[in-house]
N, C-alpha and C positions, 0 to 999 in steps of 0.2 A: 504494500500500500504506500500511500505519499510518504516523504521525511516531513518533519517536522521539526524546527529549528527551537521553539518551545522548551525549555529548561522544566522538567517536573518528572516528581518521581511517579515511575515509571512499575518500580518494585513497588511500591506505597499503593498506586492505583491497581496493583494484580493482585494483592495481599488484603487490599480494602476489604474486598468482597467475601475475601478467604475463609474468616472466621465463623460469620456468620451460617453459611451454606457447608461448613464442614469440607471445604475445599482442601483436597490433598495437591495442594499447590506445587506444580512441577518445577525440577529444579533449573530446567536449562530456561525457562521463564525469569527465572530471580537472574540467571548468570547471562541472561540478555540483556537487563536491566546495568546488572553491576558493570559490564564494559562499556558501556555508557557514560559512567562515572566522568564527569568534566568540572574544569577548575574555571568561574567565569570571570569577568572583569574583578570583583571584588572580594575573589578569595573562597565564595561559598561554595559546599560541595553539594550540587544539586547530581538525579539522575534525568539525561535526556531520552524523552522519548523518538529514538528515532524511526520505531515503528510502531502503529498502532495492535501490530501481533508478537506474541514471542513464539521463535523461533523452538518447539518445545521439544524433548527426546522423549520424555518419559508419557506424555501425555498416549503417544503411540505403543506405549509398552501395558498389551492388555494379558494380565493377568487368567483370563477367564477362555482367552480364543485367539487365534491368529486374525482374524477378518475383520478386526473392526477398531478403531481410538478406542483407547478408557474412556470410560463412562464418569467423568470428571465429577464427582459427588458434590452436589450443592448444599447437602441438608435436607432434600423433599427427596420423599418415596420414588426412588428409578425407575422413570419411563421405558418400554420397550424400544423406543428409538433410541433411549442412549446421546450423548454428546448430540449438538447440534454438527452438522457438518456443511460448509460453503466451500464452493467451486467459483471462483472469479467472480468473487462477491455476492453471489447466488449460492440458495439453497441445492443439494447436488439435489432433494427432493423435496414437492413443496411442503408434504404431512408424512408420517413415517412411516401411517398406516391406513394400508397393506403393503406399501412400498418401501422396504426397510431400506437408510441409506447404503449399507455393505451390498447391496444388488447393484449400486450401480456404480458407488464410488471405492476405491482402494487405495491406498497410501501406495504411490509409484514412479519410475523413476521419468513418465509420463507429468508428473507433477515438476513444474519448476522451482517452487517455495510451498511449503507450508506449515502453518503457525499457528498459535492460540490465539483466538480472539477473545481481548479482558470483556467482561460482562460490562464495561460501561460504554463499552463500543458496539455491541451487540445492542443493547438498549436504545441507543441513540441511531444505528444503521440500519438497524432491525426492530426495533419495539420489541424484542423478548427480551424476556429471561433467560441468564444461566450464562456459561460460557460455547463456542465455537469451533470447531478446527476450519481455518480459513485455508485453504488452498489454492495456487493457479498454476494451469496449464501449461504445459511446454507448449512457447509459439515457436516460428519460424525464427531459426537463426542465420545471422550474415555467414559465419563461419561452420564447414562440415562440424558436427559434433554427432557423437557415438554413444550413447551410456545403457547401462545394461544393469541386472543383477539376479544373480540364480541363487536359491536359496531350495535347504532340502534340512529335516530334523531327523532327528532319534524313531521319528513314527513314520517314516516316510512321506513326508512333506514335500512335496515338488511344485516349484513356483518359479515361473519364467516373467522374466520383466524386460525389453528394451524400448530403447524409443532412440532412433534419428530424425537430425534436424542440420537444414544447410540453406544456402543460397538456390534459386531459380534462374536470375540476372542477375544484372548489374546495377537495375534503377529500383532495387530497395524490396522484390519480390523473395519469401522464401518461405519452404515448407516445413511440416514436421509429419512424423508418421509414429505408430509406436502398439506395441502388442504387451496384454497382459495376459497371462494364464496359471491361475491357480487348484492342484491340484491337493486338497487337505484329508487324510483320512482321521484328522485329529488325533486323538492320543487310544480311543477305544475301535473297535472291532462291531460297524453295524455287521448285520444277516443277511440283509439285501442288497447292498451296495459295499464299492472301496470306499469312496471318497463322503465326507460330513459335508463337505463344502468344493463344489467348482464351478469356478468363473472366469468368466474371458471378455475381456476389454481390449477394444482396440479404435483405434484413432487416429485421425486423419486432418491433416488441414493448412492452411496458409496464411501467411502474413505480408503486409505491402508494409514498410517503414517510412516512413512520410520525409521529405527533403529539411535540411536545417537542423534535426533533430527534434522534429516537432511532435514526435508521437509514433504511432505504430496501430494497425488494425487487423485483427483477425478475424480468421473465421475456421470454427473446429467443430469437425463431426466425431462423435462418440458413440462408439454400441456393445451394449454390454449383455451377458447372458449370466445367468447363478439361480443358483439353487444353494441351500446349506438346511442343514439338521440341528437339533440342540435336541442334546442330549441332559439326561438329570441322575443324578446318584441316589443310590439307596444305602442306608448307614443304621446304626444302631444308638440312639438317644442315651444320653446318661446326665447321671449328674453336674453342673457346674454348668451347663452349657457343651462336656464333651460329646463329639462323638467318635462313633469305635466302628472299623470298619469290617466287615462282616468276612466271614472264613472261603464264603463262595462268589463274593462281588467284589472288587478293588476299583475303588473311587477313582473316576476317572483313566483306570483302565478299561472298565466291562461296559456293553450299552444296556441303556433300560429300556430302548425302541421295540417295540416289540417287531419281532424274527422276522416275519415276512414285510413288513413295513407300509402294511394295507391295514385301511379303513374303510367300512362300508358309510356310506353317507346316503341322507334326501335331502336331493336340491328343493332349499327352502323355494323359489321361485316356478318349478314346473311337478315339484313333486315324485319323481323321475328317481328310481335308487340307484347307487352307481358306486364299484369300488373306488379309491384312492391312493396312491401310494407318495409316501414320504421322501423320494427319489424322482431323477428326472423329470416329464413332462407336467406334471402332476403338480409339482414343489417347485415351479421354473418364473422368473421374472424375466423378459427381455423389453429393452429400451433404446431407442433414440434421441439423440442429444445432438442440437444445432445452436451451436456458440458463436456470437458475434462479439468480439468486444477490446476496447482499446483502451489511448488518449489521446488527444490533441493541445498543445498550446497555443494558448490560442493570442494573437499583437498584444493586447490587454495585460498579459501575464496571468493570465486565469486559466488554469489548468482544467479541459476537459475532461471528465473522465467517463467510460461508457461503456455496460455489458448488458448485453440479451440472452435468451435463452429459450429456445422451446423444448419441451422436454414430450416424447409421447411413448407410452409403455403400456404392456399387456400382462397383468401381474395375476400368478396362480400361486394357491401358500397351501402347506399342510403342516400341522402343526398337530403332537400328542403333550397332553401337562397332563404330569401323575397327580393325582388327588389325595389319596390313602391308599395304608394299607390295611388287612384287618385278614385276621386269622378262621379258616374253615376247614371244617372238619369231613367227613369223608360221605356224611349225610345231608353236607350242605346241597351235594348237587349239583357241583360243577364238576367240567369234563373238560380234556382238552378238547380244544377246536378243530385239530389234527387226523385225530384219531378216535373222537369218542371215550380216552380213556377216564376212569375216575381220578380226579384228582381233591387232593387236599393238603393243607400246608395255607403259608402266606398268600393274600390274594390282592393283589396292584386295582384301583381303580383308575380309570382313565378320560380325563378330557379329549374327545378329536374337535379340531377345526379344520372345514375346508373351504377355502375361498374359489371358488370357479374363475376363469379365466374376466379380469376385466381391464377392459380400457379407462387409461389415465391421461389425460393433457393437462399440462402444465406450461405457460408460457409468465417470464416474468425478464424486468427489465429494472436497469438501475442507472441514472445519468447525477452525476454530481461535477461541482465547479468548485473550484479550492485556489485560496490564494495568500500567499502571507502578504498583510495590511499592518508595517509596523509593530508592533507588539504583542499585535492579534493573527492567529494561523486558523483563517475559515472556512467553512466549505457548507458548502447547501444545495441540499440533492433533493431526487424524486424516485420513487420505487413501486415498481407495478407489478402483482401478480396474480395471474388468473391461473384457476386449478377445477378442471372438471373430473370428476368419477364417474362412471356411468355403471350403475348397477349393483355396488360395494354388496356382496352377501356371505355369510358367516354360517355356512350348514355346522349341527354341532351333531354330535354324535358322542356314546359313550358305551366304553367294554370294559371287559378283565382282562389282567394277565395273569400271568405266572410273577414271581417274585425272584428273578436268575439273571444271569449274562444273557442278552439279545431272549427277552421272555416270549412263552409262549399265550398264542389269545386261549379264553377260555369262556365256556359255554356254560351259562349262569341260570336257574330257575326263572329269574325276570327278562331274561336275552331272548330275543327272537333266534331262527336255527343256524345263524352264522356267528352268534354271540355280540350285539351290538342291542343298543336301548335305546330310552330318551332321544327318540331321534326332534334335534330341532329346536328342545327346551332351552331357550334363552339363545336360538338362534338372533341372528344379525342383518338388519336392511338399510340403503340410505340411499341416495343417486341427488347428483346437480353439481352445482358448479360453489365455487367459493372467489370473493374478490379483493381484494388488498391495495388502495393506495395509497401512498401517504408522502411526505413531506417532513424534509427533516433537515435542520442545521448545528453547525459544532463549532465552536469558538475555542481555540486552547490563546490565552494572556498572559504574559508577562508582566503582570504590575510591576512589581522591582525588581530588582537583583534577588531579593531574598524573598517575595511571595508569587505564587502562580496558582492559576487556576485555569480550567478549562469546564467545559459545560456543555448539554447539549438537549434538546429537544425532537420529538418525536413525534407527529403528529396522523392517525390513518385512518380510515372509513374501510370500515369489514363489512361487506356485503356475503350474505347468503339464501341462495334460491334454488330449491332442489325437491325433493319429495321424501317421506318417511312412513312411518305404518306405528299406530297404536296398538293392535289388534295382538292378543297377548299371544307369546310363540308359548304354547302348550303342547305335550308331549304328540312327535307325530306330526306336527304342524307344517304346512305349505300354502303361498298363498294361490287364492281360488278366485280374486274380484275385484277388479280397480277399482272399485270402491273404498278397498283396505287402505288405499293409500291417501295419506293425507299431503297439504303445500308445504314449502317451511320458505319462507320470506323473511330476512330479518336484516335489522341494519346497525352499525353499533361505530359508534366513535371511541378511540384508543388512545389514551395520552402516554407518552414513556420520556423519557431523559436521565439528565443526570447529574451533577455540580460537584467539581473536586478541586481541592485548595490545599497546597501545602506552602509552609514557610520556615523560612533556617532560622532558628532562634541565636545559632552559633556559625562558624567554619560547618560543622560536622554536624550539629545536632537541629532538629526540626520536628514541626508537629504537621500533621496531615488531620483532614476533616472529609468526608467524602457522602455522597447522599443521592440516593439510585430508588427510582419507579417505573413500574410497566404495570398496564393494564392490558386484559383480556378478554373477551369473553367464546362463546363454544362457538364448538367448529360441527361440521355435518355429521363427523366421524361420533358428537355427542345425541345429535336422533339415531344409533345406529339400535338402541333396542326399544322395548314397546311402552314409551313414556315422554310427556312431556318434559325435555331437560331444565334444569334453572339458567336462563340465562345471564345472569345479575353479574356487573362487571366482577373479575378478577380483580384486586389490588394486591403489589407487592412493593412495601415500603422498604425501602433497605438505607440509615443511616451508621457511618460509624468513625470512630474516633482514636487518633493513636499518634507515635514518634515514630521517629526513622535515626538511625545514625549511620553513616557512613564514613570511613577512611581509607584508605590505600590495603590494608588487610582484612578489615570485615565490612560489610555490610548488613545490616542488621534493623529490622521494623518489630512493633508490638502494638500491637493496637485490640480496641471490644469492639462490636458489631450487634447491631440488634434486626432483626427481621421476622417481619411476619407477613402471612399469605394467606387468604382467605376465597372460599368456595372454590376448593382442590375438588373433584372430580374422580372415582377412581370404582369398578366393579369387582369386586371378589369373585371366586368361585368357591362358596363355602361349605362346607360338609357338616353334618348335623351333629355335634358331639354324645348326641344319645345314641345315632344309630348312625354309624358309619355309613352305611349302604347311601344312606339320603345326601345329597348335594342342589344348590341352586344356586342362582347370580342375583347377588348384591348390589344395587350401587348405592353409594354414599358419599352426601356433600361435610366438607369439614375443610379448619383452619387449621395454620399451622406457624407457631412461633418460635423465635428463637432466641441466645444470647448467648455471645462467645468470647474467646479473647485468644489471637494466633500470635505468634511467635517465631520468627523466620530469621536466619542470618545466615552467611556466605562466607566464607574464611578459607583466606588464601595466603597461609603460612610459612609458604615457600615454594620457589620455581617449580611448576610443573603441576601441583598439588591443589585439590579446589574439593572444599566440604560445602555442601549444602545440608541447612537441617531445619524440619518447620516440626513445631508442636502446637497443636489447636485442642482449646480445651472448648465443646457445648454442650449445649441440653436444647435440640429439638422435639418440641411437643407438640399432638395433637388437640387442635381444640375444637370445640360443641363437634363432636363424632357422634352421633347416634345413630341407630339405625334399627334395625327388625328383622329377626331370622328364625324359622321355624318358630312363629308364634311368640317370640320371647325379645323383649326389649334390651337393647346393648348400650353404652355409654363408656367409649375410651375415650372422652377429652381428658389430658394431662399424663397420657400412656406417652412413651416416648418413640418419635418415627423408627418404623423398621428398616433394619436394615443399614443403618447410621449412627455410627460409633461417636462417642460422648467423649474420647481422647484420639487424636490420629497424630501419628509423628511418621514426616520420611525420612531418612538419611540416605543424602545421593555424596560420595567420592568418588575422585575421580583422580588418574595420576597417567603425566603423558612423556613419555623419555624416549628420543629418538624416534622412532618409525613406531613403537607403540604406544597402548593408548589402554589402562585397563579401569576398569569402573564396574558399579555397582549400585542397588538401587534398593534399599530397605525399607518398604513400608506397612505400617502398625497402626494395626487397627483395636480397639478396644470392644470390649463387650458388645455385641450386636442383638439387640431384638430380630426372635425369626417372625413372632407372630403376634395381631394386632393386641391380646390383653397382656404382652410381654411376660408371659408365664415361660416360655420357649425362650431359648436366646441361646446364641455360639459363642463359646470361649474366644476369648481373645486373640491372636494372630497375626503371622506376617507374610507377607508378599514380600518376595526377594527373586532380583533377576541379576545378573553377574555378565560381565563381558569383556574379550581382549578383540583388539584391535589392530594388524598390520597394513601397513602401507610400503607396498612391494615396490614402488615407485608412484608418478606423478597418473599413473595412468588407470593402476587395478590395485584394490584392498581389499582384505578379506579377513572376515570376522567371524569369532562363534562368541553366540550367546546361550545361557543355562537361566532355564526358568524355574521358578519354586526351588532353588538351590540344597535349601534346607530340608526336604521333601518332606514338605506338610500334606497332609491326607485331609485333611479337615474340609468341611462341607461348610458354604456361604451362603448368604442372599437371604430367603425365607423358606420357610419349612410347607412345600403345598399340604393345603387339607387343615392345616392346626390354626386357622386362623379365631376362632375360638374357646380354645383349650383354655382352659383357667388355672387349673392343676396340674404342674408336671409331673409330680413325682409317678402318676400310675403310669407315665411315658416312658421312665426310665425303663432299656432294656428293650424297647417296644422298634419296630421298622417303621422308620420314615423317609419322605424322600425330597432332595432339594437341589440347590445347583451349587457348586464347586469350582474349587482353584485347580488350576492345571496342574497334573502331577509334575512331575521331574523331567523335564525336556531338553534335549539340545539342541541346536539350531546353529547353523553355518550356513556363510553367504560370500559370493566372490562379486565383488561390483566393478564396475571398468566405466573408464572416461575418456573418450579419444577425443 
């Protein structure tokens, strides 16, 4: 993005936010900031922001799966989309769902830069919440350039990456071309397939470079094809939070997908029954991506800047979530699906989803103008997005399995003869379009030597116009009547920005002030079930308060944050704690507050040597939570968010001598609620990844990196099914099942640069 000549700390504004949202703040973010470090007219040590991104390592280092950014923890309940993700200033997708961003986008060497984007940039560029991975495209280069990178692990991991780019002529025309192909069996063994995940991207396009140095314009074709699985562990609950992994399933080795990787479904829409499978055509998203986009300077000194985008895609998903397990005996009645045989032992219950194949368009566009005006560095833009769905539907279905590596289905007294139920309850419908303009400017100041501030405002009109359905999805259900379908017409103004101020009290010492808003309100994807949604705006206030010290060997900020969010949105799939067998969908409106205080500093104690270390102490809580399940009133306001540690520390070292480069990446998580009355909850934990570095020359390096080094077993996230267990102790000992850190991995990769 632009430079900005702006003196203001840089670390201060990534750290603002940190505390509050339980931000496991990356370290090469802080160590973008600190080489910044500049001594100005007067002696003060400000940090300069010379980019509105940082430039992050760890932000890419996901814990969980090879295919996707870290899911950058803000403090709210984790969305299935995961980190926001922008493609040359544009969202790579406009909503996540059915269209997960890993279908289309991948961290590649197709990519030219890409960075964090801090939450007060997001706010102000975008009117959300949270933080970004901001990425752009490899354009066309004056000079041949070559880059490449293969990368293969401990589980057979096979992942091709190139991309070339050069000259056309001589009057400023040049191309780039570039192929992606990832081939993941992840770290378990499905039944039906090799690979958990494979995708292929590739890309095409060109660039004219304008005379004088006046800018550059492109235009880039992208098409992507993926599929990918997620898999879940089965463990044994105990005391403290642990758990123990069982003698015949090993965490993150074995799958829990069941064997043949088929689900039967009825299409909510025609009624029509139809198997399914969690592989290939079935689990497939493909897209098309047409990029226009540049800048111009323009006599004025007013920098153009300019990106488009149309996006069109045909998205199919299959999706299994275990629910519970619960024990049957040999008169319960169930049989394998197989064979007919008796079975008894543990019994798996299972969520299916399937989305039939639907079309997506997406076209959006982004024009801003930026200029430094003396003391002031401004810009003020416009942002267009239009997003049609046509036909969004959610068939649901439910079976048994077996309780094993790659389990078997199983044929249940309540199963129809291929062992499947509930066909349809709390299935899913929505169709139309969605619209987004808005208008928005950014100011960064210079008041004096020693205070700065920057700010910025947000301003859009969300339209939405589509169709949805009241009519309750009861067991079996299909629709049979356009009648069922009701209008949804709705229109909603959005304010977001942002106000950040720091000032050097000394050389080295300073206090920072910072104060962040966005509003919201629902999207179509909230008519997807049979109720009228709340639409009553979103608010998210976020103020917070702290110092900064900086010198030539540390860098170092502390600061408290307070934030709260109100009418969060979110469905359960909950199981009835009397009688395991019963499950339904929930939804529930509720707030959600906080109060923190993080702790970051950078210390570079000698040539070569660079510690990063952040400690963040909260308490995110739920507020007015009520809701209704099987007949019985529930009330977790002041339960603490699941899933979201009350202490996180990372420690990132790094040490670089000669042609090597070795580092490490520690991060600690504290107590974790698995389930909503916090009776559940995972021991404590570390995420640890490790790596050396050679540089064989100017042209090819080659690296291995070690995931979970420590080789933790332990199970993360939340515990499906337990989401109203009160009492653990009858749990201890009991089979559950949840999602998980990556076992013990290695990973190696050769990359080259001609």
């Amino acid at each position: 993005m632009r430079k900005s000549t702006l003196k203001i700390s840089a670390l201060a504004l990534m750290l603002s936010f940190a505390t509050a949202f339980g931000q496991e703040t990356d370290s090469a973010s802080v160590k973008t900031a600190v080489k910044a470090v500049v001594k100005n007219e007067e002696g003060v040590k400000t940090v300069t922001t010379s980019s509105k991104e940082d430039n992050n390592r760890n932000v890419m280092l996901n814990a969980a799966n090879n295919t996707s950014p870290r899911d950058v923890n803000i403090g709210l309940p984790s969305t299935v989309g995961g980190i926001t993700i922008l493609e040359n200033d544009l969202p790579a997708v406009y909503f996540f769902w059915p269209e997960l961003p890993n279908k289309t986008w991948r961290q590649s060497v197709a990519l030219e830069k890409t960075g964090l984007l801090k939450m007060d940039q997001l706010a102000n560029t975008m009117g959300d919440l949270g933080f970004a991975v901001n990425s752009y495209s490899q354009t066309g280069t004056k000079d041949l350039k070559v880059k490449g990178k293969f990368t293969t692990s401990t589980f057979g991991w096979l992942q091709g990456d190139v991309n070339v780019s050069g000259p056309v002529s001589k009057n400023g025309w040049t191309y780039t071309v570039g192929a992606f192909a990832n081939f993941d069996p992840s770290t378990y063994k499905l039944g039906f397939a090799r690979n958990a995940d494979e995708t292929k991207i590739f890309r095409a396009g060109i660039t004219k470079y304008f005379n004088n140095d006046k800018g550059k314009i492109s235009v880039l074709y992208k098409y992507a094809d993926s599929y990918s699985i997620t898999n879940y562990a089965v463990f044994q609950y105990g005391a403290e939070g642990k758990v123990t992994e069982l003698d015949n399933f090993k965490i993150g080795r074995d799958s829990y997908v069941v064997r043949d990787g088929l689900m039967k479904v009825k299409d909510i829409l025609t009624g029509e029954y139809s198997w399914r499978s969690m592989s290939g055509n079935d689990n497939r998203s493909t897209s098309h991506n047409i990029d226009i986009f540049g800048n111009y300077l323009l006599d004025s000194g007013w920098n153009f800047k300019f990106s488009t985008r149309a996006h069109f895609s045909k998205v199919k998903m299959s999706n299994m979530i275990p629910l519970s397990i619960f024990n049957a005996d040999s008169s319960a009645g169930y049989t394998l699906a197989s064979n007919g045989q008796s079975y008894s032992g543990p019994v798996g219950t299972i969520l299916g989803m399937y989305t039939p194949e639907t079309p997506i368009t997406s076209v959006a566009g982004r024009f801003s103008l930026n200029k430094q005006l003396g003391n002031h560095n401004v810009t003020f833009g416009v942002l267009e997005q239009f997003y049609h769905v046509n036909k969004f539907t959610s068939d649901r279905t439910f079976f048994f399995q077996t309780v094993e590596p790659q389990p078997q289905r199983l044929i249940g007294p309540n199963t129809d003869a291929d062992g499947f139920y509930n066909y349809n309850a709390g299935g899913e419908y929505h169709s139309g379009t969605e619209n987004k303009l808005s208008i928005y400017g950014t100011d960064e100041w210079k008041v004096t030597d020693n205070f700065n501030v920057s700010y910025g405002l947000h301003l859009r009109n969300h339209i939405l116009d589509g169709e949805y359905s009241l009519t309750p999805r009861t067991i079996g259900f299909n629709f049979t009547d356009p009648a069922q379908f009701d209008h949804i017409s709705q229109s909603f103004f959005q304010i977001a920005g942002s106000l950040n101020a720091t000032y050097n009290i000394t050389k080295n010492f300073g206090v920072l002030a910072n104060f962040l808003y966005t509003e919201e309100n629902r999207r179509l994807e909230s008519y997807s079930q049979a109720f009228e949604p709340n639409t009553n705006k979103i608010k998210s206030p976020l103020g917070a308060f702290g110092v900064f010290w900086n010198t030539n060997w540390i860098q170092l900020i502390s600061q408290a944050t307070y934030l709260k969010k109100n009418n969060n949105l979110n469905r359960y799939n909950l199981v009835n704690p009397a009688n395991s067998s019963q499950a339904q969908t929930t939804t529930v409106y509720y707030d959600i507050q906080t109060l923190g205080w993080t702790t970051d500093f950078v210390l570079k104690p000698f040539k070569g040597f660079n510690l990063h270390y952040l400690v963040t102490f909260q308490n995110p809580v739920y507020k007015k939570f009520n809701f209704n399940a099987f007949g019985k009133d529930y009330n977790y306001s002041d339960n603490n968010v699941l899933g979201v540690a009350k202490v996180l520390m990372e420690i990132d070292p790094s040490y670089t001598v000669d042609k090597w480069r070795f580092w490490a990446s520690f991060r600690y998580f504290s107590k974790q609620y698995a389930n909503l009355t916090n009776a559940l909850y995972f021991a404590p934990r570390w995420e640890t990844f490790g790596g050396v570095s050679y540089t064989v020359n100017k042209n090819i390096n080659v690296g291995a990196t070690v995931i979970n080094f420590l080789n933790q077993r332990g199970a993360s996230g939340t515990i499906n099914g337990a989401e109203l267990i009160t009492d653990a102790s009858p749990y201890y000992g009991k089979l559950l099942t949840g999602t998980y850190i990556m076992p013990l991995t290695g990973q190696f990769s050769v990359s080259f640069n001609f």
